[in-house]
Backbone as ProteinMPNN parsed JSONL, in Angstrom:
{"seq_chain_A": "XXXXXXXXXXXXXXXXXXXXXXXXXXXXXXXXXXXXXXXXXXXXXXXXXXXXXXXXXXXXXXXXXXXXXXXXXXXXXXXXXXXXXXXXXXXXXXXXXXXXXXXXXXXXXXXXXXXXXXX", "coords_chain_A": {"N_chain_A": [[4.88, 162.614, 67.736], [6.987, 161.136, 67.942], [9.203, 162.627, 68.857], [8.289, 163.324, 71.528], [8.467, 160.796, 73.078], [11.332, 159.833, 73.238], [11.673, 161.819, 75.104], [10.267, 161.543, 77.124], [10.885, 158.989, 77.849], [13.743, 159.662, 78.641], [13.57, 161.394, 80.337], [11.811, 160.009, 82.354], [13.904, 157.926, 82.599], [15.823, 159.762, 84.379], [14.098, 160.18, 86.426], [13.591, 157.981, 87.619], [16.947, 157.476, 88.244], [16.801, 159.239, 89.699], [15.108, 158.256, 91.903], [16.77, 156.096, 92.592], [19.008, 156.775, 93.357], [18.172, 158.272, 95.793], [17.144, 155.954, 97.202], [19.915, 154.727, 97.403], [21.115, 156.837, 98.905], [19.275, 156.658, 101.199], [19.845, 153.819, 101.786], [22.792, 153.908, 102.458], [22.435, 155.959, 105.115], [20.772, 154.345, 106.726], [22.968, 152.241, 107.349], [25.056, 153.246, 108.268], [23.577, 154.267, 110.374], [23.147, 151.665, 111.618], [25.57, 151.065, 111.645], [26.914, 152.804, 113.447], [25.27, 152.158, 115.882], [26.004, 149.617, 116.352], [28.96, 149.837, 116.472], [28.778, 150.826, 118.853], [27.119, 149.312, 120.843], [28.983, 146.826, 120.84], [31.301, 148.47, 122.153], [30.426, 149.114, 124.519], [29.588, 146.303, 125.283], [32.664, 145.492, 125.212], [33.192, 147.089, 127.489], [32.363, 145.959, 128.891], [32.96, 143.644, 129.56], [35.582, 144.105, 130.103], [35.402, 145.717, 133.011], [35.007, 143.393, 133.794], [36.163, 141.72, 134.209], [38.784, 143.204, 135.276], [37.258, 143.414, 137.662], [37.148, 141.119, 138.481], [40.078, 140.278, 139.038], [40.376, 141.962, 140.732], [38.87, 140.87, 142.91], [39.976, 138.382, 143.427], [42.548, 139.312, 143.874], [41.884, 140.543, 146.273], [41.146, 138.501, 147.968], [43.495, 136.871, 148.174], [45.038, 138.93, 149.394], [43.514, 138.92, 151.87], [43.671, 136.128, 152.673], [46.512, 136.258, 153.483], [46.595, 137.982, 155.251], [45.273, 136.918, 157.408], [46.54, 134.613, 157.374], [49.083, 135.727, 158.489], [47.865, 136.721, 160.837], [47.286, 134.339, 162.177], [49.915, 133.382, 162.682], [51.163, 135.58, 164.21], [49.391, 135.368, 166.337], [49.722, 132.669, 167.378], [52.861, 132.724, 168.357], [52.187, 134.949, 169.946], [51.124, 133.212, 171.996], [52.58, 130.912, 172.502], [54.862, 132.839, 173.947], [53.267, 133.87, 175.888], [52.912, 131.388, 177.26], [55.149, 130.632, 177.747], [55.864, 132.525, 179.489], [53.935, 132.255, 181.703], [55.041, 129.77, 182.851], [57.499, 130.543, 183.724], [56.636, 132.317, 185.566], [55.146, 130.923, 187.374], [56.679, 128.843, 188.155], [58.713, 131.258, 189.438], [56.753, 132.005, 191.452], [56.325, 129.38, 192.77], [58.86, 129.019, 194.099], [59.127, 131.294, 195.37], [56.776, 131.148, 197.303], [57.767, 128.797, 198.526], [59.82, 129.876, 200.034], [58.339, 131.356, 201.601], [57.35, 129.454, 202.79], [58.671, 128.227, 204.459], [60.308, 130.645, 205.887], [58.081, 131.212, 207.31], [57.06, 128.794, 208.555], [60.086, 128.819, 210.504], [59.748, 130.793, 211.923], [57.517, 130.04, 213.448], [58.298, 128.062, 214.355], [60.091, 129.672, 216.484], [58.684, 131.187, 217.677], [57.033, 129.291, 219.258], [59.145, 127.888, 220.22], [60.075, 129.885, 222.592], [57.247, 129.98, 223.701], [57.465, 128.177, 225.017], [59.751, 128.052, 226.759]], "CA_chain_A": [[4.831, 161.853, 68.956], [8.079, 160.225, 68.065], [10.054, 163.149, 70.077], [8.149, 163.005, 72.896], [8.519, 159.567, 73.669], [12.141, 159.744, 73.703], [12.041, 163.309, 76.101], [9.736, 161.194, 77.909], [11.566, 158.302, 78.728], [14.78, 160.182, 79.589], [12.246, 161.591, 82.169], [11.318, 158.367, 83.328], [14.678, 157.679, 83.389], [16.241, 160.826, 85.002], [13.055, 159.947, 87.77], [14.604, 156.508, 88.02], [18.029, 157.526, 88.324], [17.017, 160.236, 90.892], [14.922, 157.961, 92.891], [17.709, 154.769, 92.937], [19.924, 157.938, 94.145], [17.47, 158.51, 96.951], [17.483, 154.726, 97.818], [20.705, 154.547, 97.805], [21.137, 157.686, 100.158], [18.47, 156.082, 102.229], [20.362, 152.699, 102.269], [24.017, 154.403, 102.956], [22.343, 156.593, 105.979], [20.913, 153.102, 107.61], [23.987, 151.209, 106.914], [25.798, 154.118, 109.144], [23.209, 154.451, 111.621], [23.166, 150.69, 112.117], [26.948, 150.565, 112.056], [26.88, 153.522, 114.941], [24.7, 151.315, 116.715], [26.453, 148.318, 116.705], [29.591, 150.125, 117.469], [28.292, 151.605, 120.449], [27.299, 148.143, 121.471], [30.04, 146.724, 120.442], [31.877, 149.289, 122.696], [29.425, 148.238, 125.612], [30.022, 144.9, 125.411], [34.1, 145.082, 125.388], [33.898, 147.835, 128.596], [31.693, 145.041, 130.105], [34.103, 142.384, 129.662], [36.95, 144.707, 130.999], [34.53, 145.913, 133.995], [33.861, 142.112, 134.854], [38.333, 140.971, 134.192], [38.987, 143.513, 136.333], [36.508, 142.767, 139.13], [37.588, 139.593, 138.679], [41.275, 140.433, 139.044], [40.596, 143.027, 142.3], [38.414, 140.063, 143.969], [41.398, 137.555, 143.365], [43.76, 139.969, 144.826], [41.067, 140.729, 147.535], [41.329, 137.153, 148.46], [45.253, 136.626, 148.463], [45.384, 139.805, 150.48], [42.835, 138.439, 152.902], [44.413, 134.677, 153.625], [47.59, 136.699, 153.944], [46.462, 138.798, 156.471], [44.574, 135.722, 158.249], [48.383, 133.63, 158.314], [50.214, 136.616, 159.421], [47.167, 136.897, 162.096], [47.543, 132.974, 163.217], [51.453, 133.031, 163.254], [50.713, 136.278, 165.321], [49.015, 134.68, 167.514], [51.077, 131.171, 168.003], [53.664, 133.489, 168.682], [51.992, 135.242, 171.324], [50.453, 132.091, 172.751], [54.212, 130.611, 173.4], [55.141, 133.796, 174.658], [52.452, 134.091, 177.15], [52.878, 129.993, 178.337], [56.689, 130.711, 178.888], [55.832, 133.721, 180.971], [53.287, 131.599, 182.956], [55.733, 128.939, 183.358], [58.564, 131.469, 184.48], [55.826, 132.884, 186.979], [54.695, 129.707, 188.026], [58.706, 129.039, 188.792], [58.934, 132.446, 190.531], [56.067, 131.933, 192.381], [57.025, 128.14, 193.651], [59.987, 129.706, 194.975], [58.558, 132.444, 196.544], [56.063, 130.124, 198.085], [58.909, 127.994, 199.5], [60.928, 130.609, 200.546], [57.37, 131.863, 202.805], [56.506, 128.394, 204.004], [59.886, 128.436, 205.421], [59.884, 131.839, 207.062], [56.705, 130.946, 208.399], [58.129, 127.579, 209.73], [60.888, 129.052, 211.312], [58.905, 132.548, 212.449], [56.522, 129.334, 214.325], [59.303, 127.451, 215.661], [60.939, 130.507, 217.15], [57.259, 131.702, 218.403], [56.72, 128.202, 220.032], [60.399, 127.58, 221.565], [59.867, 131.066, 223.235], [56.445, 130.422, 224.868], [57.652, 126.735, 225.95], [60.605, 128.042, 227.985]], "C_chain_A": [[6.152, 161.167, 69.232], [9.034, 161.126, 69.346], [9.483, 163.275, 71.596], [8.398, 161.645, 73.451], [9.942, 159.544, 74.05], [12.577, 160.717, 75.087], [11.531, 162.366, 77.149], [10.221, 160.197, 78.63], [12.79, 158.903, 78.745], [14.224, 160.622, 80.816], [12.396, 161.09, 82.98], [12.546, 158.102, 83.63], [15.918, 158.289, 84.267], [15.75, 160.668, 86.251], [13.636, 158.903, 88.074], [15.535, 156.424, 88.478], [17.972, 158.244, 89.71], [16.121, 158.995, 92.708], [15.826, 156.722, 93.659], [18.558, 155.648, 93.605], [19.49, 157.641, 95.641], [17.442, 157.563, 98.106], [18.517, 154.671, 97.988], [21.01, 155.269, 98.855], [20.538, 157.103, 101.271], [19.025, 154.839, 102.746], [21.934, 153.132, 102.812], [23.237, 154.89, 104.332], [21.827, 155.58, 106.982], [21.666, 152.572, 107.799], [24.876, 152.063, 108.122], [24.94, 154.477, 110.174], [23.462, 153.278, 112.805], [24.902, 150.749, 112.777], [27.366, 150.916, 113.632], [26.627, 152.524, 115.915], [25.241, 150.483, 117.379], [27.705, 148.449, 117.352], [29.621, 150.452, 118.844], [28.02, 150.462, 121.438], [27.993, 147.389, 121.747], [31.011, 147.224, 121.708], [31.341, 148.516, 124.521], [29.956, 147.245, 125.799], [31.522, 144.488, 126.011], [34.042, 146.253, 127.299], [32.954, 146.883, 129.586], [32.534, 143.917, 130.592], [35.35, 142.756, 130.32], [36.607, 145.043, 132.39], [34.894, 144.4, 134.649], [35.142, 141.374, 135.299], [38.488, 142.056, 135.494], [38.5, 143.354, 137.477], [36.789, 141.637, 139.549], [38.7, 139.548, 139.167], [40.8, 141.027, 140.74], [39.888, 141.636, 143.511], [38.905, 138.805, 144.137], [42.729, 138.221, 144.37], [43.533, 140.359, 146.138], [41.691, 139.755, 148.493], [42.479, 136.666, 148.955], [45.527, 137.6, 149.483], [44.471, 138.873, 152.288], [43.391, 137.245, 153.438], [45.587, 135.52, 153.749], [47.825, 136.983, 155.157], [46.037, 137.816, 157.454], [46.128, 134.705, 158.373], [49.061, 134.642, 159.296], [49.289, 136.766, 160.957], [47.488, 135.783, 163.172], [49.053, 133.134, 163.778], [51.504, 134.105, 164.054], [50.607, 135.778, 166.291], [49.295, 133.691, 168.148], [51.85, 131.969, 169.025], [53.372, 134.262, 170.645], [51.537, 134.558, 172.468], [51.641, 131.307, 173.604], [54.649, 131.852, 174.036], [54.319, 133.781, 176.313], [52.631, 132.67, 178.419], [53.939, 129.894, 179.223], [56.687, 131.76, 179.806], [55.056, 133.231, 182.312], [54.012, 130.654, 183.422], [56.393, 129.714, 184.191], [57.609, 131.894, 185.686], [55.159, 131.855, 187.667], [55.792, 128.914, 188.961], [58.813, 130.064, 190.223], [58.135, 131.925, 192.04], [56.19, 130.277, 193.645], [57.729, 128.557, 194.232], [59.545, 130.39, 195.627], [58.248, 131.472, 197.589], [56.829, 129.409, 198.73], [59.178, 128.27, 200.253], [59.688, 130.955, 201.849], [56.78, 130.697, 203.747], [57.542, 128.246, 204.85], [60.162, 129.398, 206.175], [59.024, 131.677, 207.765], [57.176, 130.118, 209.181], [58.795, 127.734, 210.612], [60.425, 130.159, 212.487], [57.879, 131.236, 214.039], [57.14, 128.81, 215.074], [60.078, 128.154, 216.814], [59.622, 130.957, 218.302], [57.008, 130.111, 219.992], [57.963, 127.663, 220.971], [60.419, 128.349, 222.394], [58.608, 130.757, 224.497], [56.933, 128.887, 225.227], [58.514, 126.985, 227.137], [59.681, 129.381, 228.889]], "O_chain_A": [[6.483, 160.714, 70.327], [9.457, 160.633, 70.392], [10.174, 163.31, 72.615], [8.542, 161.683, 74.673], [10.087, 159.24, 75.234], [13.49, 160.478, 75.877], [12.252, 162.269, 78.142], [10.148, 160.231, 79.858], [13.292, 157.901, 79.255], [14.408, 160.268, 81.98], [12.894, 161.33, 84.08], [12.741, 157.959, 84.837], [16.804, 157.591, 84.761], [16.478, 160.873, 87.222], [14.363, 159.004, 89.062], [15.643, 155.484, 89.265], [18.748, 158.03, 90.642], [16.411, 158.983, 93.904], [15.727, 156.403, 94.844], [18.93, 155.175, 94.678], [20.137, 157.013, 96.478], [17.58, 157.798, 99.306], [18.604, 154.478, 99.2], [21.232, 154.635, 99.886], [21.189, 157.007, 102.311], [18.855, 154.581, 103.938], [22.236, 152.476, 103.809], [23.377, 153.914, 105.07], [22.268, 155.723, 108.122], [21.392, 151.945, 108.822], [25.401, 151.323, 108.954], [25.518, 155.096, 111.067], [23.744, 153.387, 113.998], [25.306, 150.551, 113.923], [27.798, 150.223, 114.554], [27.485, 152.061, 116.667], [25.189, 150.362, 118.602], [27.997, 147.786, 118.347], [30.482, 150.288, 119.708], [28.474, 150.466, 122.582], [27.937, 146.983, 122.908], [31.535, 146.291, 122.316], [31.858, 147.706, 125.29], [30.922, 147.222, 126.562], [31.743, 143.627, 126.862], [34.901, 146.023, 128.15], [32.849, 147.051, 130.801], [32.702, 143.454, 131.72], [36.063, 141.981, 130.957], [37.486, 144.699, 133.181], [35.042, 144.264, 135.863], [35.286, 140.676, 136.302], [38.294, 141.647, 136.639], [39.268, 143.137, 138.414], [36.723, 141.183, 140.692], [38.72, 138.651, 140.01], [40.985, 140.352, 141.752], [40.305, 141.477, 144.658], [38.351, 138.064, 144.948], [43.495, 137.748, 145.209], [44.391, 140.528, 147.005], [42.444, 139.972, 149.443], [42.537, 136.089, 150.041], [46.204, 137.248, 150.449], [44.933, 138.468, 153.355], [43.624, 137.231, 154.647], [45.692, 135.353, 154.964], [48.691, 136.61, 155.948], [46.599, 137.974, 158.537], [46.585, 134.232, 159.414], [49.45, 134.477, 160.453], [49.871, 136.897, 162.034], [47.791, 135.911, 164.358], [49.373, 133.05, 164.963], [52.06, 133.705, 165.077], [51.485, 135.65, 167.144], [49.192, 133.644, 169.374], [51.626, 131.955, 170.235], [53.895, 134.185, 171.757], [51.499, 135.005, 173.614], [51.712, 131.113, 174.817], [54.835, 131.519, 175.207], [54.769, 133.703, 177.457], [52.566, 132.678, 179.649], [54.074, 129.521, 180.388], [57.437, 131.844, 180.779], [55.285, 133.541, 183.481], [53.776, 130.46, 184.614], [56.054, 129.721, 185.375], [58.047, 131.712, 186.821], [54.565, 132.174, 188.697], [55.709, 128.524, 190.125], [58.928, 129.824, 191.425], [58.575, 131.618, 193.148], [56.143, 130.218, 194.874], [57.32, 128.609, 195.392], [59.535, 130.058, 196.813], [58.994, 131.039, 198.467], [56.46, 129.36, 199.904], [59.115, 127.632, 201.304], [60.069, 130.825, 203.012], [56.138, 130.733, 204.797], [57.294, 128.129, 206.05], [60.31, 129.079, 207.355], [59.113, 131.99, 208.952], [57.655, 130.378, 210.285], [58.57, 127.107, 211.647], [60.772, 130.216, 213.667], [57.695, 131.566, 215.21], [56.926, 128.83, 216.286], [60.577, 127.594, 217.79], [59.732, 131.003, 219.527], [56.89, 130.165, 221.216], [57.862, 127.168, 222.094], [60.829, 127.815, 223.425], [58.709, 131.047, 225.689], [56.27, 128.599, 226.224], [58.323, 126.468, 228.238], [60.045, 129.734, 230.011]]}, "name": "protein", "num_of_chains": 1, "seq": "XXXXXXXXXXXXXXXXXXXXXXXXXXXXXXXXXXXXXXXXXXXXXXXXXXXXXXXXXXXXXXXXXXXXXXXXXXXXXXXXXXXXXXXXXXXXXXXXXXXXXXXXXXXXXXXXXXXXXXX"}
């Protein structure tokens, strides 16, 4: 009986050895699924944070573009606002004159009409 006992526990511990193997295999192949995992999230996470900088960045530059365009619109429009007052002045000018110049033709056109039928 004595040699079996020793055959027997090498056995036992050949079975031991093979199943701490097995565990270990089993704990390495979680350890690398998890890792996957976490990279992948991991991964996720950083193209979310670059996703959200950049959106952040384009709707900053949105913004600067937009009041830009809104000054260059006002000083635009100043611009054309003095433009347009000095043209109404100048034609407001013109037109005084004109107007002068016709109340006086008329004037004279009446005085010539009226010295005519008097004599």
């Amino acid at each position: 009986m004595e040699k079996e006992t020793p055959s027997k526990d090498a056995i036992r511990a050949l079975q031991k050895i093979k199943e701490a193997e097995d565990k270990a295999q089993e704990i390495i192949r979680k350890a690398r699924e998890k890792t996957s995992s976490e990279m992948i999230q991991q991964a996720h996470q950083e193209a979310d944070k670059m996703r959200e900088k950049f959106m952040k960045e384009a709707r900053e530059k949105a913004e600067r573009r937009k009041k830009e365009l809104i000054e260059k619109a006002k000083k635009e429009m100043e611009l054309i606002r003095k433009e347009s007052e000095e043209e109404e002045s100048l034609l407001r000018e013109k037109a005084k004159s004109v107007m002068s110049e016709a109340v006086e033709r008329a004037r004279d056109e009446l005085r010539e009409f009226l010295e005519k039928e008097a004599l």
